[in-house]
N, C-alpha and C positions, 0 to 999 in steps of 0.2 A: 650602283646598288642602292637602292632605295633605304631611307630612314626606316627603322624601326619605329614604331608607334607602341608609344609609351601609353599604357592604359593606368591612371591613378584606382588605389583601394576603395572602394565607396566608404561616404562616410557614413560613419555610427549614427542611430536615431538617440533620441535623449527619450524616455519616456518618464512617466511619472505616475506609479500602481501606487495607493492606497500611502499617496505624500511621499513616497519611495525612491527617488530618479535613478536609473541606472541607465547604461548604454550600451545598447543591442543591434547586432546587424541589419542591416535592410532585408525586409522578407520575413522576419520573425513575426510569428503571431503573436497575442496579447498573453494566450496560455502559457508558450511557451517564455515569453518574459518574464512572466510572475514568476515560474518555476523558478527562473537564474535568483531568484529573491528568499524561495520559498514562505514557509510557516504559510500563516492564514492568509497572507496575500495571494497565495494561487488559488485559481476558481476550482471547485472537484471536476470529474472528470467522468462521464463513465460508457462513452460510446470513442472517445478519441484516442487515437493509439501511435506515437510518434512513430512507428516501426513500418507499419499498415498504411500506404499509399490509398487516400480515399474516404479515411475514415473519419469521424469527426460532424459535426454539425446539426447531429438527431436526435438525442437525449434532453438538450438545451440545461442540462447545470450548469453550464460554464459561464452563463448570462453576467455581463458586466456592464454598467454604464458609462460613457464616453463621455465625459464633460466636458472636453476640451477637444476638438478633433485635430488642430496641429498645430505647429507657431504659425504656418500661413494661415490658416482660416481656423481662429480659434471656438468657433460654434459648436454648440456640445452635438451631438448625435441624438436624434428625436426618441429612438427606442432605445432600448438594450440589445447587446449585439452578442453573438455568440464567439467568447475569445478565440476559440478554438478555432476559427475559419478569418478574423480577422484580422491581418498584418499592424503592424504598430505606424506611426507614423512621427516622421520626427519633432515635439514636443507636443504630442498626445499627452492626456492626460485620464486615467481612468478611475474609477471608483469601485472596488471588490467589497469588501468588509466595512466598507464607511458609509457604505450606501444603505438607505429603508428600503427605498426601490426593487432592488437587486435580491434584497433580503427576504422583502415579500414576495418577490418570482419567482427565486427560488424553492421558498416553502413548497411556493404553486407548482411547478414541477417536481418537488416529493410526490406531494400527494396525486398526482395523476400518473407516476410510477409506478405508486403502491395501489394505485386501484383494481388489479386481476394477480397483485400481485398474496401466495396466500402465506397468511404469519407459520409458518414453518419452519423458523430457525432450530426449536428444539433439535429436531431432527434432519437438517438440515447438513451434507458434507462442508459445506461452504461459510458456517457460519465460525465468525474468528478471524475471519481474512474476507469479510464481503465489502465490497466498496459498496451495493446498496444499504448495507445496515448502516456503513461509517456515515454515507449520506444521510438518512433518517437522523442519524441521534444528533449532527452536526446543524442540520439547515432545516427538518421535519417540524410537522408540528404534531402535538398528542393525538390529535383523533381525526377522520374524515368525515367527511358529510355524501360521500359515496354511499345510496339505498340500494342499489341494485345486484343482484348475485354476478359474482364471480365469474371470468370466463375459465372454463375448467380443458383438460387433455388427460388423455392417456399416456403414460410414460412407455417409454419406445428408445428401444435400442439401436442404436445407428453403427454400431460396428462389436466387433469383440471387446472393446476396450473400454466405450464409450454410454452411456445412458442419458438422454434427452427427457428432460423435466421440463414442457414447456410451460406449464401453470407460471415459473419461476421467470420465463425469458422476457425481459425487458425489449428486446430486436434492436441491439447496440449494432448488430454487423460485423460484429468484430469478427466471429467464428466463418463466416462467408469470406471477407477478407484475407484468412489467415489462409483456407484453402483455395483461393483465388491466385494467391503471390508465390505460394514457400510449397504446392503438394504439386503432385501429375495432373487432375484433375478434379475436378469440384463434382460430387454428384448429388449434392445440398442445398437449400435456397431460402429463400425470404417467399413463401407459399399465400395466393391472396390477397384482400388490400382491407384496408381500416381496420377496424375492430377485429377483424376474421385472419389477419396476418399470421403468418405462422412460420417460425425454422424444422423445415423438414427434409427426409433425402428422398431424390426423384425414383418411385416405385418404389419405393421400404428398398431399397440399395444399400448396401452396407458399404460405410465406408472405411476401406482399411489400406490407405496409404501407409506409407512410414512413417510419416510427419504428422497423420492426424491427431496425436496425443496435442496438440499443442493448440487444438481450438479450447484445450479445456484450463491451458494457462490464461487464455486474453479474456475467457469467461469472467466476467464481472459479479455477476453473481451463482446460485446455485444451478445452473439451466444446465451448462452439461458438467456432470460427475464422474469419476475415474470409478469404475465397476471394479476394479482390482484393492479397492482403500475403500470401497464403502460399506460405513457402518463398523467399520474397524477403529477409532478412535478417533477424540478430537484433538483437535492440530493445538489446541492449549498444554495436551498433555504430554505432547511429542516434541525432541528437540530436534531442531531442523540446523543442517552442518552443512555447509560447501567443501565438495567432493569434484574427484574427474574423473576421465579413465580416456587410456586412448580408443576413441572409435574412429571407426574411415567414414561414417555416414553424416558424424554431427560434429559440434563445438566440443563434447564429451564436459561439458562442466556444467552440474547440474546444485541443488540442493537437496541433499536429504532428510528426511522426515524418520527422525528413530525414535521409537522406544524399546529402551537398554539397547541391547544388541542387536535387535529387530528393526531393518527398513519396511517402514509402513508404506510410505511414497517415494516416487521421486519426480522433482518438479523442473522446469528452467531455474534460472537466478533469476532473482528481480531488482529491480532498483527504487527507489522511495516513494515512486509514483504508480507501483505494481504493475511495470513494465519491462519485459524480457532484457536484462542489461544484455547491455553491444559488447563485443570481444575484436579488435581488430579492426573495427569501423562497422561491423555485422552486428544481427539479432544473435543472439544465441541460444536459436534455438535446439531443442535435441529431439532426437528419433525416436522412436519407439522400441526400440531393442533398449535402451539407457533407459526411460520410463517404466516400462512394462514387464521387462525381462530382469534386467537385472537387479534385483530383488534382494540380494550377499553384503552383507558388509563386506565381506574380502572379495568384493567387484570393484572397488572404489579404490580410491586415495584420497585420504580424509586432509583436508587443509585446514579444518578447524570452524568454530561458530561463526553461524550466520546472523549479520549484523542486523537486530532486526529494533524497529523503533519502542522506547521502553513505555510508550503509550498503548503499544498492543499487547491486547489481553494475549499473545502467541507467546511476550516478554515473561508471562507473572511467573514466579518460584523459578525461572532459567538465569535469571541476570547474563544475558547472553551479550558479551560483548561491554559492559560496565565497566565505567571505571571506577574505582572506589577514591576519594575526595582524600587529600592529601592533609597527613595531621599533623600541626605544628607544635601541639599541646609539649608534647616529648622534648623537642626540639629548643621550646623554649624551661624546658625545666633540665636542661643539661642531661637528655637522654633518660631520667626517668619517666617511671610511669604516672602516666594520668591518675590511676587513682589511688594514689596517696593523699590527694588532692580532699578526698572525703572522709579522712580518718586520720587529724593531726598529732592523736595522742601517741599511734604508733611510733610518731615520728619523737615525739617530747620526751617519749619513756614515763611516761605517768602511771605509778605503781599502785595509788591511793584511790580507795573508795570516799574518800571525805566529798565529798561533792562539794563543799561551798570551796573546798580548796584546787578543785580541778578550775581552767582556763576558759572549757567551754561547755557542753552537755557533754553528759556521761556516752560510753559505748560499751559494747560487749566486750572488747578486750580488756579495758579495765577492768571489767570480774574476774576475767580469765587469769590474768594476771595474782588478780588479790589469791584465786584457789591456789595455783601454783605454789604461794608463799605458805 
């Protein structure tokens, strides 16, 4: 009987993000490296989708410079590279946030972003939760040097559920992606080339899979909107709760969007990089009977606030998930109250108006005091 052949674990890379070293599998991209780091060391994102086989590489935010490319061959990388499509390498070394470089490509790719894209947030479903606005106000700069008008569309409904703003589409792919992997079939596409490109469905087709709600979660910005929640309130004013319910079609664990008693939405869960969290090792994604239909507070089972970061404007007047800072004022005063602390005559019994004979400035209770007498 032949040996077994003993395969060793591969070893860990050392990488090093923004003076940061941590160590990461073989095969890990830069993006996802940073991520295991977070804060401002990870580059934004907003065509790449960890869930989505394929995605990644066409938006160019993610741009990082490589000044080091390994402890073998320490030469930095001529250009900037896009994290998202390139593997780390063991004692790589990168530059995100420390870089001018990086800083100013970025800018440059806001602003060629923003260039058909139209200032519409007012009225906009999307605004609140846009990863292009976070873009803008993060890496943007105030104005553009774009003269040219706009490329304009007609807004076009692609299914019962669904409304297509293409003015808004950035062409991340993500929504092609999503019905490419997770529906029956795709009847959608990337229409055209350069400037003239466009997300549309083949012959005005509607698309009404069961899964289609869910090009409108990887939606990055306003391009596709839930026809059932629009214009019905902004997402600042609604508090959003994770919920489940058993279904046979989906993961059934979703987020809900209430005001008071009223479900306004209902979305996926997401995770800190506004990507559909995994349940089990899967997406979790939901169907469209959990999106569209169920509509009831008493469809769900409430498991309570959704943890949402208190940087987002989604957070203000909700303190969703807060914790309140722990006070030792009490603690160190044997259990009483803090403010005693600002009123020591109550504590002295000081019964006299004589002011040169009081301890410190007078207060109200001292008068109060002298009437009573």
């Amino acid at each position: 009987m032949a040996d077994e052949i003993k395969q060793e674990a591969p070893k860990n890379f050392k990488v090093t993000i923004d003076n940061i070293t941590i160590e990461v599998t073989p095969g890990t991209s830069i993006l996802n490296a940073a991520r295991q780091i977070g804060g401002d060391v990870t580059p934004p994102a907003m065509c790449y989708y960890s869930s989505l086989k394929g995605s990644g590489g066409k938006c160019r935010s993610c741009l990082v410079e490589v000044s080091a490319g390994s402890a073998a061959d320490p030469r930095p990388m001529p250009k900037l590279v896009a994290s998202c499509r390139t593997n780390v390498m063991d004692g790589m070394v990168i530059k995100n946030m420390t870089s001018d470089r990086v800083k100013d490509a970025r800018a440059g790719v806001v602003e060629f972003l923003l260039l058909n894209h139209p200032l519409d947030c007012p009225v906009c479903d999307q605004a609140g939760e846009c990863h292009l606005q976070d873009l803008g106000y993060e890496h943007g700069k105030e104005g553009t040097r774009y003269e040219f008008k706009r490329r304009t569309f007609e807004k076009e409904d692609i299914g019962p559920y669904i409304q297509l703003h293409m003015n808004r589409c950035i062409l991340c792919y993500r929504c092609t992606f999503v019905a490419d992997q997770i529906t029956n079939q795709r009847v959608h596409g990337v229409l055209d080339r350069g400037d003239h490109s466009e997300i549309s469905t083949y012959i005005s087709k509607a698309i009404d899979n069961d899964f289609s709600g869910n090009m409108i979660d990887v939606c990055p910005v306003g391009a596709l909107t839930d026809k059932t929640f629009r214009f019905k309130n902004r997402v600042w004013f609604t508090k959003p709760v994770d919920a489940h319910r058993d279904c046979d079609k989906c993961c059934g664990k979703v987020t809900l969007w209430n005001r008071g008693d009223d479900v306004l939405r209902v979305t996926s869960r997401k995770n800190e990089w506004g990507e559909v969290q995994q349940f089990d090792g899967k997406p979790g994604w939901i169907c469209n009977e959990c999106r569209f239909d169920k509509k009831h507070i008493n469809d769900w089972t409430i498991e309570g606030p959704t943890q949402i970061s208190r940087h987002s404007v989604i957070s203000q007047g909700h303190y969703l998930g807060l914790q309140k800072p722990k006070e030792t004022v009490a603690e160190v005063m044997g259990g009483r109250s803090p403010k005693l602390l600002m009123d020591i005559h109550d504590i002295s019994d000081v019964n006299t108006v004589d002011l040169s004979a009081l301890p410190g400035p007078a207060t109200g209770a001292n008068f109060e005091k002298k009437e009573q007498q």
